[in-house]
N, C-alpha and C positions, 0 to 999 in steps of 0.2 A: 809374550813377545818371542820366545823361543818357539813355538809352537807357527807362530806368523813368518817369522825370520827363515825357518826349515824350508815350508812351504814355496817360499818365496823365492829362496838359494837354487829350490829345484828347478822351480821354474824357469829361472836365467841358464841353468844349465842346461834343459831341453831346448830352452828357444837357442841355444848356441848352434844347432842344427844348421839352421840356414846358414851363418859365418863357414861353416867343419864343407856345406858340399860346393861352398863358392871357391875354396882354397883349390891352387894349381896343384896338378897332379893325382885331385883326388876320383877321377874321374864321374863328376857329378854328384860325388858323395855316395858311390857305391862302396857296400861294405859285404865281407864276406857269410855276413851271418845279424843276428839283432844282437846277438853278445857282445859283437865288436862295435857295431853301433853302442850300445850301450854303455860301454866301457870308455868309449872315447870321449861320449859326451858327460864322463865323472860321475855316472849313477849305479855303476857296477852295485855298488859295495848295499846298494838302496835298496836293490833287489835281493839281495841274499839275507834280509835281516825279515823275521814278520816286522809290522806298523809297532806292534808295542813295544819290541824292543827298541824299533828307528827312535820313538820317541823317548824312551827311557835315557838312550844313549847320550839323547841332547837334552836331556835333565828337565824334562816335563812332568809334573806330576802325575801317580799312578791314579791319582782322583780325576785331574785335567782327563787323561785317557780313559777312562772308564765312566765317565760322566759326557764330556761332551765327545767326544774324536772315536768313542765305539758308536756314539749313537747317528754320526753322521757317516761312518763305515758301512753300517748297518742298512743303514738308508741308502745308501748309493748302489751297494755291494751285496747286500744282505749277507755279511761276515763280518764277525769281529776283528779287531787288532790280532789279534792273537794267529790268526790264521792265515792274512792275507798280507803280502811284502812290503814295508815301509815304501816304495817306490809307489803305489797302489795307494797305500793309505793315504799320504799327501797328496797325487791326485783328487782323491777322495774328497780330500780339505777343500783343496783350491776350487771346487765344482761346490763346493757351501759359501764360499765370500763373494762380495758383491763383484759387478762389472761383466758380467758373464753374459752373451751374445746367443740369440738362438735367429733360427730362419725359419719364417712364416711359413706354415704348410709344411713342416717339421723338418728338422736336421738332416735327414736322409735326403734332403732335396740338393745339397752342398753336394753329397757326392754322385749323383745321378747328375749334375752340373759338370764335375770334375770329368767324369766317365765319358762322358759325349764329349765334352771339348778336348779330349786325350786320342780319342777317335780309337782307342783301344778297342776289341771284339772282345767281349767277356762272354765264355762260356757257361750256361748253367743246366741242373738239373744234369747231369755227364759225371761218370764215372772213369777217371783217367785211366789207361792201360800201361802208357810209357808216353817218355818224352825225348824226343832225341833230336841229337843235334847233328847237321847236316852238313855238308865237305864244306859249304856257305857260310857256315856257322850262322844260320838262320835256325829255328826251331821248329818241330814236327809234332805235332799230337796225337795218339790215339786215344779214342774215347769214346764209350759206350754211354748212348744216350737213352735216361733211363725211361724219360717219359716215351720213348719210339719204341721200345722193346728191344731192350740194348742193343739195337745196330750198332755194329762196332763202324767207326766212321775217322778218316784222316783227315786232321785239321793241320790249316797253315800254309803259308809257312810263315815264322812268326820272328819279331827280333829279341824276341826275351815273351818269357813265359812265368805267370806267377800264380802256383796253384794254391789253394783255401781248400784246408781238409781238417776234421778234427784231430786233435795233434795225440792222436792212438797207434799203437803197432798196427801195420796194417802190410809188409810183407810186399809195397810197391817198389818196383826201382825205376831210377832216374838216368840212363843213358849207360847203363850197364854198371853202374854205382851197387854197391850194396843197399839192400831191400832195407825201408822203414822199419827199426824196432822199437 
């Protein structure tokens, strides 16, 4: 029950999201970063623990976690408790218990849905050079696209810009910000 109850708790607190970006003043639920998301919606503390200790904390047995909650970690994650953040782990849980929803012709189809009806332009295959922002406060891209032979090429002009990079030093800056380390 402790082990259901954790899971559970998290989950009201994630789904608190929608309440946190309908409030006034919050301007859509923009935040400055995922820490402060995080933090707001009370799971700080989830993420800074591994899974075995989140569970320890709330008095689950070290059999309960070693028996079943490494073996569905493992399965999802391919890591143990030991390694990966009690915020993570309980995910993990909650994708093992029943009620769980998937879309025909796989899950990826949910977001290639969302993508087009955003009418957002996602760039791919592009290696960013800078991104700067304009007297407009509209956004500007440069970027070398890798499959053309890195033609360096200016995209935009854009109202927010959200780049996917693996999260490595890599020495880029962002509108004269200090370089990625």
């Amino acid at each position: 029950f402790r082990m259901l109850g954790a899971v559970g708790d998290m989950v009201e607190r994630f789904s608190s999201i929608y309440d946190i970006v309908q409030e006034p003043g919050t301007h859509g639920g923009a935040f400055t970063g995922i820490a402060e998301l995080i933090q707001r919606l009370g799971l700080w503390n989830s993420t800074q623990l591994s899974a075995e200790e989140f569970w320890q904390a709330r008095g689950v047995s070290q059999k309960l976690i070693d028996e079943l909650i490494s073996g569905v970690n493992r399965n999802h994650y391919g890591q143990p408790p030991a390694v990966m953040s009690g915020f993570a782990g309980a995910v993990s849980l909650k994708g093992a218990q029943g009620r769980l929803y998937s879309v025909a012709g796989g899950n990826g189809r949910l977001c290639e849905a969302l993508l087009a009806h955003s009418q957002a332009q996602l760039i791919l295959h592009s290696e960013v050079h800078a991104v700067e922002e304009t007297a407009s406060g509209k956004f500007l891209l440069r970027v070398a696209r890798t499959l053309e032979g890195d033609t360096l090429a200016e995209e935009g002009p854009f109202d927010a810009v959200f780049v996917a990079a693996p999260l490595l030093p890599s020495g880029h800056r962002s509108d004269g910000g200090p370089p990625v380390q």
